[in-house]
N, C-alpha and C positions, 0 to 999 in steps of 0.2 A: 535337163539343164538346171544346175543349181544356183538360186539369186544367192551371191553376196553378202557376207553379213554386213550390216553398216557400225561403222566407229562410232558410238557417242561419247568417245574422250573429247574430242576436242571444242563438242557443244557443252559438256562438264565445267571446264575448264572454261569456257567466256561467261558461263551462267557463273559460278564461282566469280570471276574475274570484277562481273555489273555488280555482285552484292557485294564485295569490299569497297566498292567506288561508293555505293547509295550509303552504305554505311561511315561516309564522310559527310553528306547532309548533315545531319541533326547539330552538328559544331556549328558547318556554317549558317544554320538557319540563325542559329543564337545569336552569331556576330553579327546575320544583318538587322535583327531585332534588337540587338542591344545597344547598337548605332543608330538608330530611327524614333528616336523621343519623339514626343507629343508638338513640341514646339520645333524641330527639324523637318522630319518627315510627313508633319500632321498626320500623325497615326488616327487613323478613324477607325476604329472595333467596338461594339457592342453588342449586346445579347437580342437587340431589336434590329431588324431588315432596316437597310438605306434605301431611298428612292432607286429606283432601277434606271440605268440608261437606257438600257432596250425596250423594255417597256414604256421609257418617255417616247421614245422613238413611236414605237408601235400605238400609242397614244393620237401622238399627231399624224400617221396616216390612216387611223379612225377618221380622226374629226376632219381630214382632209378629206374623204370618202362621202361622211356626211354633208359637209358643204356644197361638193358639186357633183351631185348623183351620177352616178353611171361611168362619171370617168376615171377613178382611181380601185377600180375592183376588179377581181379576176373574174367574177361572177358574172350569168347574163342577167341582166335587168331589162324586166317592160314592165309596163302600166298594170299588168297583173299583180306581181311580186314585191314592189317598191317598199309599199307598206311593211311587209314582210321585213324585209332586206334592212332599210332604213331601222325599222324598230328595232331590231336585231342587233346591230351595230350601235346605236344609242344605248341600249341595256347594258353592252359587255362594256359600251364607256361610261358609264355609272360607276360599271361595277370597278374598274382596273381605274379609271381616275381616284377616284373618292380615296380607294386601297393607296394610291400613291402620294396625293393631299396627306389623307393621315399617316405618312410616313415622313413624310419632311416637313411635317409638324412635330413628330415626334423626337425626329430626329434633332432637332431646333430646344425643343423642350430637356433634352439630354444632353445635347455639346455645352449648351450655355446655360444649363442648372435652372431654368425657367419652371415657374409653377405648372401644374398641370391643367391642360385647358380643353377636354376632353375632345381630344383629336379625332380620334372614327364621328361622333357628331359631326365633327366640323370639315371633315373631311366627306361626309354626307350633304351637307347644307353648299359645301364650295362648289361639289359638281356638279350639281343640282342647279346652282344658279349659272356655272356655265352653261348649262345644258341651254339654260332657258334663255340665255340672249344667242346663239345661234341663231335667230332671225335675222337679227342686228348683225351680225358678224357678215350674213352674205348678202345682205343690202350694201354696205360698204363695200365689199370685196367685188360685187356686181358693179359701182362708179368705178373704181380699182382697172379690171376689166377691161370697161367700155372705155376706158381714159388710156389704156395702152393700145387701144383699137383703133381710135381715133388717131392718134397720135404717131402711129409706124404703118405707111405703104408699106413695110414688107410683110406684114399679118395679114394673110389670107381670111383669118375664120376668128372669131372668142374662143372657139373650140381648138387652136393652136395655140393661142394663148395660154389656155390653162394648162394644157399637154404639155407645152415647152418652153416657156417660159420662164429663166431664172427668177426675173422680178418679181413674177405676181407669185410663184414660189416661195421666195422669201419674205415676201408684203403678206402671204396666206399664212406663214407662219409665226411675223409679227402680229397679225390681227389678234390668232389665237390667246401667244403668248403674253400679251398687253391685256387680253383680258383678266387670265389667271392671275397678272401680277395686280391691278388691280381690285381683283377679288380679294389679294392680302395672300396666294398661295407663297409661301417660300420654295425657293430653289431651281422647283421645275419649269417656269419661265424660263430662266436662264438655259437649262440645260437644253429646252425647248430650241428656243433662240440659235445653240451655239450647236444646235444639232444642223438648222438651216441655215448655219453660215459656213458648214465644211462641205455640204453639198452642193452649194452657190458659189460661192466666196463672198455672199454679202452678209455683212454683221453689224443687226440692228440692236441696241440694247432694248430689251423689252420695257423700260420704262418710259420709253420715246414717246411723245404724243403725235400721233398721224392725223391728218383731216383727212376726208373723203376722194376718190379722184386721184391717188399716190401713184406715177408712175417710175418705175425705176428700168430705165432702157440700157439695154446690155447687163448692165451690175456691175463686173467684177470689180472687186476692191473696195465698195461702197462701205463705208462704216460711218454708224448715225448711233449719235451717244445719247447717257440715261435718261438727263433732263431737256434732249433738242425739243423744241416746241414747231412739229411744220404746219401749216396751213393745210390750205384745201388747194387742188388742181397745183400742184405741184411735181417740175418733173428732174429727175436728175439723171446725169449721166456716170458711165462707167468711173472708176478712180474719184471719188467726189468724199470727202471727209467733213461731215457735220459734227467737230469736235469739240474737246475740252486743251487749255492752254495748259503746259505742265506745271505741274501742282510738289512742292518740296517737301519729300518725304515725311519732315515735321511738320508740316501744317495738314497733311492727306488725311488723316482723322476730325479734323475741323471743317473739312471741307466736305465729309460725306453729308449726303441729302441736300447741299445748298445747287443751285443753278448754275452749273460748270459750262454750261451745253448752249448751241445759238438759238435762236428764235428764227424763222422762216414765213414770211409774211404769204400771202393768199397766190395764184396763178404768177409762180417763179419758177425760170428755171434755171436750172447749175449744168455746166457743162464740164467735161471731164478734165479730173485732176485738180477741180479747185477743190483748196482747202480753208473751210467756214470754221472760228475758233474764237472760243469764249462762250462763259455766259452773260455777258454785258451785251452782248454782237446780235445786232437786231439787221436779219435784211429784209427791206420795206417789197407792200404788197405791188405787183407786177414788174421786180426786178429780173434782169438777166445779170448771171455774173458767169464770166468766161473761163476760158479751159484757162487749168492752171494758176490760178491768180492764188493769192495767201491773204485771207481777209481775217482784220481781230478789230475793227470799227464797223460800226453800225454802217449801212446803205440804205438813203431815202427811197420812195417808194419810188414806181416807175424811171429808176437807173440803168444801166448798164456799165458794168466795169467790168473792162480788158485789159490785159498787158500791153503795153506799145509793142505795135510791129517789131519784129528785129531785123536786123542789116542781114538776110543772106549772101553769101557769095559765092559764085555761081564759076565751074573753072570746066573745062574741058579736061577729058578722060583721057590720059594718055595710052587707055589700054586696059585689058585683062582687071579693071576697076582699081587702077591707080591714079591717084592726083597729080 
């Protein structure tokens, strides 16, 4: 029995066909480069590597790992190997922090024509001193913790907390990120930050100042701005906006760096949907302020402000859920 011969005209013919098509690139490529100035598109190319996303990414579930051993690793861990483990994972975030420091230094030193300030140094010295308050970070994160423990019957364990947890999620990844930015890191705060706000939905500006004891129940929606100032033992709820009041495109350059953001005095709490606004806007230490309310004036300490009840009205169903 004889096989067939087979056609290859017609694989000819679409090979042929894909290379007159690709051979239309290179025009379009021009058009959409030649459309995309610097001040449009913010074109960002240079001869020197950007800060990595993935790698910021992969950064903070390092130092997530580090903070609370055993629970963020594929690996087994005992009391044998920790040492191991641990060190192991500190060296590689030396080494891929520092690398990333001195890239959005560099990068910093390049966009805006900045003298040169010998970034791998400084990109050495910045990790290094993250490295070194990681004590500090899971002292705080341990009140953090204990304070969403306390505070929710439906937490079985600390060890569901850290496992599942949006808040202390997003509170582990403000700790980090608030430190980097006080170290003076450029960028990767941010990127840090707005990595654990797509995986939460909470978004904290990492220049936020937290006190100890932070607990954020449910989250979604929580956004707490650059310069908010919270206390200690403070807790909020889902939907809750620790914001800035809108600011007129002409003055938004006079207004960077100054105190846009509320102040949050000691064991308050905010319930969901309220919206806290300004930086004049002081709420006093052991306020409650209730769902939904719109505050731009300061509240004295030990307050509560509500909305007035509203009139429901209440009618009988005439059916299949018609009024």
């Amino acid at each position: 029995m004889t096989t067939p011969k087979k056609d290859y005209s017609t694989c000819r013919i679409e090979a042929g066909d894909y290379s007159d098509f690709r051979k239309k690139l290179p025009g379009l490529i021009n058009a959409a480069l030649s459309g995309c100035a610097a001040d449009r598109c913010y074109l960002n190319i240079d001869f020197e590597p950007v800060p990595s996303t993935a790698d910021v990414i992969g950064l903070f579930e390092i130092i997530r790992e580090v903070l609370f051993p055993g629970f963020f690793t594929q690996e087994k861990i005992d009391p044998v190997n920790i040492n191991y483990h641990i060190g192991r994972r500190i060296s590689e975030l030396f080494d891929s922090l520092s690398d990333q420091i001195s890239r959005s230094i560099r990068y910093e030193c390049f966009k805006y024509d900045q003298a040169c300030t010998e970034c791998d140094i400084r990109g050495y010295e910045m990790a290094l001193a993250f490295i070194e308050s990681i004590p500090s970070i899971q002292d705080i994160l341990d009140t953090d913790v204990q304070a969403m423990f306390n505070g929710d019957p439906a937490a079985k364990s600390h060890d569901e907390i850290i496992f599942c947890y949006p808040g202390i999620a997003a509170i582990t990844a403000h700790r980090i990120a608030h430190e980097l930015h006080r170290l003076g890191v450029p960028l990767i705060p941010r990127m840090m930050s707005e990595y654990a706000h797509r995986i939460t939905g909470i978004d904290i500006h990492p220049g936020a100042t937290i006190g100890k004891s932070f607990v954020i129940d449910h989250g979604t929606g929580v956004v707490i701005g650059e310069t908010s100032e919270i206390g200690e033992n403070v807790r909020l709820y889902q939907g809750v906006t620790i914001g800035a009041l809108s600011v007129p495109q002409d003055h938004c350059d006079e207004m960077r760096g100054e105190k846009r953001h509320p102040t949050i005095g000691d064991n308050v709490v905010v319930y969901s949907g309220a919206s806290i606004l300004g930086g004049d806007t002081v709420i006093g230490a052991g306020s409650v302020i209730g769902g939904n309310v719109w505050i731009t004036e300061s509240v004295p300490p030990d307050t509560t402000v509500i909305i007035e009840t509203p009139s429901l009205v209440y009618k009988k169903n005439r059916g299949n859920g018609q009024l």
